[in-house]
N, C-alpha and C positions, 0 to 999 in steps of 0.2 A: 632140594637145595634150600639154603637160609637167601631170603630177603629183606628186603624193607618196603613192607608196605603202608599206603595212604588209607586209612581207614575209615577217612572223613573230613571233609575238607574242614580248613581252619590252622592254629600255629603248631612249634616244631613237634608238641606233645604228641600229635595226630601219625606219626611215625612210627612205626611198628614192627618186632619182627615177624615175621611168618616162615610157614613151610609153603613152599611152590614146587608143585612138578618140574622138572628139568625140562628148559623148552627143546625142542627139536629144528633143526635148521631145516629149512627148503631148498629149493633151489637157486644156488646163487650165492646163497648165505654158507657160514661157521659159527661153530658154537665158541665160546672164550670160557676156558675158566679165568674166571676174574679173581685175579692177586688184588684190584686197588678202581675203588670208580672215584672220578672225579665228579666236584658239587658245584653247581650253575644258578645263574638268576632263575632261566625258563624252572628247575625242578623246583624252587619255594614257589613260583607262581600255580607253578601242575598240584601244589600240596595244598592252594589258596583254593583251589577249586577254579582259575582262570585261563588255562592255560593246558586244554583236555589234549591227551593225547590224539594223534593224526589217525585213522581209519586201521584199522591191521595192527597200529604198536603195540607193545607193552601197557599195562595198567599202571608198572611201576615205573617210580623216579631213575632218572640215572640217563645220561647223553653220552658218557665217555667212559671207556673201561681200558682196564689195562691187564694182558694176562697170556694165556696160550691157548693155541689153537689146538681143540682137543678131539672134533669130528666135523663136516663141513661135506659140500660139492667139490668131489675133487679135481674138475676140471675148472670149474672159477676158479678155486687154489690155484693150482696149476697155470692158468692164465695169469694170475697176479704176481707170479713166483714166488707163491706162498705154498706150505704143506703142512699138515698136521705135525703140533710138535714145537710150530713157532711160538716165536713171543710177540706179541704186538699188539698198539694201542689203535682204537677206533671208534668211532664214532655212531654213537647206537641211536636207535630212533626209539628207544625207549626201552628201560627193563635194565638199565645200568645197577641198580643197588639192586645188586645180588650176587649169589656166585657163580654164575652160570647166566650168558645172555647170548642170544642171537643177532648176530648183526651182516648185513651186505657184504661179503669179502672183496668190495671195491670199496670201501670203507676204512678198512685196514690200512695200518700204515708200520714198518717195522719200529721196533723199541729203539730209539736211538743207541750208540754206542756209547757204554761206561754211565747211562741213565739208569737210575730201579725203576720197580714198574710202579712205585708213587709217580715216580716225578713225568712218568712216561703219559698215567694218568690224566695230566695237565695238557697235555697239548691239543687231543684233539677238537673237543668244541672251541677253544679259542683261538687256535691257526687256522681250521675251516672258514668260523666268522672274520678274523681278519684277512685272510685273502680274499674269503669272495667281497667284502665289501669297499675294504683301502686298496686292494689293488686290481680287483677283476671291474668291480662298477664306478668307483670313483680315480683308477688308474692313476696311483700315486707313483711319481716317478722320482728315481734318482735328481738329487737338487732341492725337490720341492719339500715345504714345510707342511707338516703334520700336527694338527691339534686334536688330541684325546681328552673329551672329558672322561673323569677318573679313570685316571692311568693308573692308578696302585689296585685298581682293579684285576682280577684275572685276565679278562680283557686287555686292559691297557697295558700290564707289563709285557705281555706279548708281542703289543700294537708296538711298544715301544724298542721291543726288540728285533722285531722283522725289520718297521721303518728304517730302523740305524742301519742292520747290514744290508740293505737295500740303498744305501744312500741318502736318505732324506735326515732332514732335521726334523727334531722331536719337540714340539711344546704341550704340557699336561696342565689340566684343574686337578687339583686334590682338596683335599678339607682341613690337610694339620702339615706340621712341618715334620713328623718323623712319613709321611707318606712321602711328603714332597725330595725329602733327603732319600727314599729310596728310589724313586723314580729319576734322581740326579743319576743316581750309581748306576741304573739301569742303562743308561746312555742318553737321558730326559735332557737337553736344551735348556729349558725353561720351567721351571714349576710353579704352575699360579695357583696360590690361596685363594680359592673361589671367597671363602668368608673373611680376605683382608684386601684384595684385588676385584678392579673391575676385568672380567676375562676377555671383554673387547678392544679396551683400552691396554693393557697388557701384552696383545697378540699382535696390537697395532703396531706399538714400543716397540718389541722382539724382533718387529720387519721393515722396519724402518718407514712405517706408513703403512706398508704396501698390504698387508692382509695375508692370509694362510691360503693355502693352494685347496687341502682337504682337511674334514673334519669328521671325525669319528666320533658319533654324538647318542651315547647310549643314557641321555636325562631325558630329549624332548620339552615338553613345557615353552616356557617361552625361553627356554635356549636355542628353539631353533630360530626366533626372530634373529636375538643376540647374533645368533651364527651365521645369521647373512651376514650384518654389519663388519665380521672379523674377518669373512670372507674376500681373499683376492680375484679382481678380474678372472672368469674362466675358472672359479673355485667351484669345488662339489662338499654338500655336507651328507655326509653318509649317516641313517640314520637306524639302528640295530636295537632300542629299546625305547621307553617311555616312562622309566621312573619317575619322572617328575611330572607326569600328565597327558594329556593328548591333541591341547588345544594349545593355539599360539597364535600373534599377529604377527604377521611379518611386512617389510615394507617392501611391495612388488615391484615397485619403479627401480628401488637398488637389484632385485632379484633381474630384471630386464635391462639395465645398465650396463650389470658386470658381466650379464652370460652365463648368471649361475646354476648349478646342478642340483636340485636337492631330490634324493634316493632314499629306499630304505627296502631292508630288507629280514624278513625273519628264517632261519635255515632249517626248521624241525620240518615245516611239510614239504619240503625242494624232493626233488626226485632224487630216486637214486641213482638215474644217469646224472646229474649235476653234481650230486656230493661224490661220486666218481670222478667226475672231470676234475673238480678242487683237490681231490686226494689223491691225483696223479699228478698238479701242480706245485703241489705243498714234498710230495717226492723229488719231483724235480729240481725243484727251485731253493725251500727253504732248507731239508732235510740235510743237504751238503753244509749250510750253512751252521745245521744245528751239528753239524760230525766236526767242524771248524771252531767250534766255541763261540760263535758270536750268539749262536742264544741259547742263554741256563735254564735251565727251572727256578721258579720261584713256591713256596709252598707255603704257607703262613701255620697250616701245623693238619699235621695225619691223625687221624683218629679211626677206632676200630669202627668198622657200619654200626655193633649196636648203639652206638654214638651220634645215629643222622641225626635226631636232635639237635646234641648237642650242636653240629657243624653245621646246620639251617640257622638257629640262634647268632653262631657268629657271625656269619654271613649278613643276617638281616642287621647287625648291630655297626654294619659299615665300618667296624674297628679294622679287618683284616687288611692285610696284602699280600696280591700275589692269591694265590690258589687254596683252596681246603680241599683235601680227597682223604675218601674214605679207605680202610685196608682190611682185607678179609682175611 
């Protein structure tokens, strides 16, 4: 099979194609031929050399793929009401860019209806990471108000789309106003100009005082101080990356005041009894929602894999929105 392999850590140059044996599934597992993988923060980090794959993964980049099911365990199948022949997007622990990956067949999730399998692509690392973190750790409910830093993110337009049909209102940081204007359209509350807005004072404004219920905070740095501040009584900030750093002050006395939550979580080394339990919640719960229209695809642009390059470069250049995935 054609890949894309890391040949060395360092930028997108480091991106290569290869020939790879076709992997063989285990028990448990199906093979995908991959139509379409989607591109993630975690794979520029795994290509920086930060961010090494889990014990057993893949060498290669790639967490989401989208395709059909071409050989597998067929009693897993079979328990999942899947069978050779499907289509469906899921969630890989590594070995995405390529055309052919192994992944858990409790991982899998069907192609939604009237979706291609780009756009299919997109969902699974970023409805996994938003549920287990906005609604399974920091139990965002119906009512309550949601702050996303970069919501024009593949992350955030997701976050921005569960939230909505879940009930909750939506407030986002972005960096310009054509993100800000799409994250309106997406069902966005609120769009705060991180570089013309203070995002505490902003969040404040938005609730009449009162502060955000949860926060989905994929910068770190001293946005998590910030985060307490915007924070309401009995708020949780959920915490999914560190683009902006590792370190922060925060003021403990308001963190003991409010009764605040602060969480984090990263989803590549979770078991596979766990990313089973979310991809039998993300079936149940959002999946109807995504057969209903309340959540699209967003795609900011398809490119062929020998292009990972090219689609790590846009990515790193924070210009995008919405999702990049690759097509085989």
């Amino acid at each position: 099979m054609r890949a894309i392999e890391i040949t060395r850590p360092g930028g997108p140059e480091v991106l290569e194609l290869a020939d790879r044996p076709d992997p063989v599934p285990g028990p448990g597992e199906c093979l995908i031929r991959v139509a379409a993988s989607g591109v993630n923060r975690p794979d520029v980090l795994q290509r920086k050399g930060a961010y090494p794959p889990p014990p057993g993964a893949s060498d290669l980049p790639g967490l989401e793929v989208a395709g059909e099911i071409v050989a597998g365990d067929s009693q897993a199948l079979l328990a999942h009401g899947l069978q050779i022949g499907d289509e469906v997007c899921a969630l890989a622990n590594g070995g995405g860019y390529a055309e052919r990956c192994v992944v858990p067949v409790g991982q899998c999730l069907p192609v939604p209806r009237g979706w291609s399998m780009a756009e299919a692509a997109t969902l699974p690392e970023t409805c996994f990471t938003v549920w287990a973190n906005v609604f399974d750790r920091a139990q965002l409910k119906a009512g309550e108000t949601l702050l996303i830093h970069g919501g024009s993110s593949g992350i955030g337009v997701t976050a921005i789309q569960m939230a909505r049909a879940m009930g909750a209102r939506v407030l986002v940081t972005v960096g310009s106003a054509d993100k800000a204007e799409a994250c309106r359209a997406l069902g966005a509350d609120v769009a705060i100009n991180y570089r013309e807005q203070d995002f505490v004072a902003a969040a404040k404004a938005a609730t009449d005082g009162r502060g955000v219920d949860v926060i989905l905070d994929m910068v770190a740095g001293d946005y998590i101080g910030r985060g307490v501040q915007a924070l309401a009584d009995d708020g949780c900030l959920a915490l999914i990356a560190v683009q902006g750093g590792v370190k922060s002050e925060i003021d403990a006395g308001l963190v003991l005041r409010k009764r605040l939550t602060i969480t984090g979580s990263t989803l590549r080394p979770r078991s596979a009894a766990f990313k089973r339990q979310v991809a039998q919640a993300l079936r149940e719960v959002v999946w109807p929602l995504i057969d209903a229209g309340h959540i699209k695809p967003v795609i900011d642009c398809e490119l062929p894999a020998l292009r990972a390059a090219d689609a790590h470069a846009r990515m790193e250049s924070n210009q995008h929105i919405g999702k990049i995935v690759l097509t085989w």
